[in-house]
C-alpha positions in Angstrom: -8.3 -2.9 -2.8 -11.5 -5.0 -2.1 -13.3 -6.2 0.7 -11.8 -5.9 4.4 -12.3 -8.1 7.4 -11.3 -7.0 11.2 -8.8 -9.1 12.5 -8.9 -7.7 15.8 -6.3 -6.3 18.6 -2.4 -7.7 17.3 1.1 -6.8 17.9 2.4 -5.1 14.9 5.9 -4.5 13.8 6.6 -0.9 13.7 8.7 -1.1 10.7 6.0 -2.9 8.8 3.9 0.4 9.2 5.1 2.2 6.1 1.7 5.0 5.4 -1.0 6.9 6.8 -4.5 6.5 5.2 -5.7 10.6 5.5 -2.4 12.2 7.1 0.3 10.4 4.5 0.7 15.1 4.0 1.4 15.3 7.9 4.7 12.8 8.2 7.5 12.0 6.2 8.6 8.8 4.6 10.3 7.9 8.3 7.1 8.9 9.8 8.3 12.2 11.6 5.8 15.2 11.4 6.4 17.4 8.0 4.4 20.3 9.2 4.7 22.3 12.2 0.9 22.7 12.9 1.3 18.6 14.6 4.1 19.3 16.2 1.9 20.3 20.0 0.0 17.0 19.5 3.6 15.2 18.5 4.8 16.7 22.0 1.6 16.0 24.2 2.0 12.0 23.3 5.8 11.9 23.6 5.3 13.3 27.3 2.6 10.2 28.0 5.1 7.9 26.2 8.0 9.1 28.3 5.6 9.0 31.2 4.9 5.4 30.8 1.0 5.6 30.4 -0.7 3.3 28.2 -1.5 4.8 24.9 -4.8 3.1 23.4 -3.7 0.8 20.2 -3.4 2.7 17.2 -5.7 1.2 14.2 -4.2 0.2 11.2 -5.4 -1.4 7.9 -3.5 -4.2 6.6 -2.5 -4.6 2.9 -0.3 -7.8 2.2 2.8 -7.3 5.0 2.5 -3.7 5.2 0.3 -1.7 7.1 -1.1 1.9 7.1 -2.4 4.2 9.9 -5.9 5.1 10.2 -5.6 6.6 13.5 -2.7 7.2 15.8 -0.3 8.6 13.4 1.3 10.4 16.3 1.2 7.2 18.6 3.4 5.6 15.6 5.4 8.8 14.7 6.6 8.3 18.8 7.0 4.7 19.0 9.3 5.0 15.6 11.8 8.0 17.4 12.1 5.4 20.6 12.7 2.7 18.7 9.8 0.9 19.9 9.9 -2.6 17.9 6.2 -3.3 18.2 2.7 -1.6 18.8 -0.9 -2.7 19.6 -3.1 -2.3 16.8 -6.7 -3.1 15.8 -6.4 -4.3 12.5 -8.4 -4.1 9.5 -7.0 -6.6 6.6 -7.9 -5.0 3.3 -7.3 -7.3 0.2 -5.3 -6.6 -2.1 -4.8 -7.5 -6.2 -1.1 -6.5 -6.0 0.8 -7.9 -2.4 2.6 -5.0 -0.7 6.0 -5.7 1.3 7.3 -3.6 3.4 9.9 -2.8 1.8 7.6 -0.5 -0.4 8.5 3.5 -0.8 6.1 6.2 -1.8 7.1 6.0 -5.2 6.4 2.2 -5.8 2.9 3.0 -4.5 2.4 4.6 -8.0 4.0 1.7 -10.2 1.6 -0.9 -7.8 -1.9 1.0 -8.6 -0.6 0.9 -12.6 0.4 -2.6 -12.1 -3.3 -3.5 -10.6 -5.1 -1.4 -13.2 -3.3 -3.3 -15.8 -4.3 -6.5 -13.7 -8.1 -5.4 -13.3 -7.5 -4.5 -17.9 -6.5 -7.8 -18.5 -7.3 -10.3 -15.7 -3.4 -12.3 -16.6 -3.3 -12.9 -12.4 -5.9 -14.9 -13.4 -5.2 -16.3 -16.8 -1.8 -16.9 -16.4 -0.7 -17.1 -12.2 2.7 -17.5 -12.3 3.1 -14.6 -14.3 5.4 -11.6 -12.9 5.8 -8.5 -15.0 6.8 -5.9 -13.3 8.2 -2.9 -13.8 10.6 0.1 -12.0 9.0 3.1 -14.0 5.8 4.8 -13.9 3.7 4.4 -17.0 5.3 0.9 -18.3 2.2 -0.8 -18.0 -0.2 1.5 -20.1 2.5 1.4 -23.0 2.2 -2.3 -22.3 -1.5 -2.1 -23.0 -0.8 0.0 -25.9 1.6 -2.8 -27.7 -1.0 -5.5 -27.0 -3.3 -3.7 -28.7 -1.2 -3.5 -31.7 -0.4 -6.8 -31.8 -3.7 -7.3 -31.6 -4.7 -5.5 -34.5 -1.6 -6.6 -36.7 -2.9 -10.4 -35.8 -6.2 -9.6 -36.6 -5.4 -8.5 -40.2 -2.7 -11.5 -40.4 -5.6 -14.0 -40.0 -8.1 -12.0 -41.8 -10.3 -11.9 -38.3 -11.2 -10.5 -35.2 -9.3 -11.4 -32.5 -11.3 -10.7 -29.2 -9.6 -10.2 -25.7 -9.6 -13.1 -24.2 -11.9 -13.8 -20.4 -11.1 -15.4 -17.6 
């Protein structure tokens, strides 16, 4: 991720908040608490929810169409068991090489930051835009890397040369 810019108090989807930035240990993939040692504060802002006080917006950060919690995990963790459909949020957009959806699990989170290393390696979102390799596995884009390596070295000795990587 690079460079952030505040976009101010907004109305977010609930379902498009799929992580927490520091307490992604604390709550489960459908954002209920995974530890017992939250479950007191859990309780404490269900009883204002249920109370009908206003809650202060949570703040988010924003990466493509998905956004993650940098405070107010509980406040979201509620809203999701009411089925609230939408929260106020101060938002923080963070850019991002690789778009997030929000359709995105934990485990893709591991394939994206390959897929942006390999991005970052060999700069093809720039070289070549419309490109979309992509893969479902963890580790297919360093054996990627690997295999244009060789090619690289196989061409090299084909044309008698060095063939440098190319820059944007």
């Amino acid at each position: 991720m690079r460079g952030s810019v505040y976009r101010g108090l907004q109305t977010v989807p609930v379902k498009n908040i799929v992580g927490s930035v520091d307490r992604y240990r604390d709550f489960d993939s459908a954002f209920l608490p995974a530890q017992t040692h939250t479950a007191s504060r859990w309780k404490a802002i269900n009883r204002f929810f249920n109370g009908n006080e206003e809650l202060p917006p949570v703040k988010l950060y924003q990466v493509g169409d998905v956004y993650f919690v940098l405070d107010g995990n509980h406040r979201v963790s509620v809203a999701r068991e009411h089925s609230v459909e939408f929260i106020d949020a101060e938002v923080i957009e963070v850019h991002s090489r690789v778009p997030l959806t929000p359709d995105v699990n934990a485990d893709d989170l591991e394939i994206l930051g390959e897929y942006k290393e390999f991005l970052e390696r060999t700069q093809l979102d720039k070289l070549r835009p419309e490109q979309n390799i992509r893969f479902t596995i963890a580790g297919g884009y360093d054996q990627l890397i690997e295999h244009i390596a060789v090619h690289r070295y196989f061409m090299g000795i084909d044309e008698q040369r060095d063939i440098a990587k190319k820059k944007p």
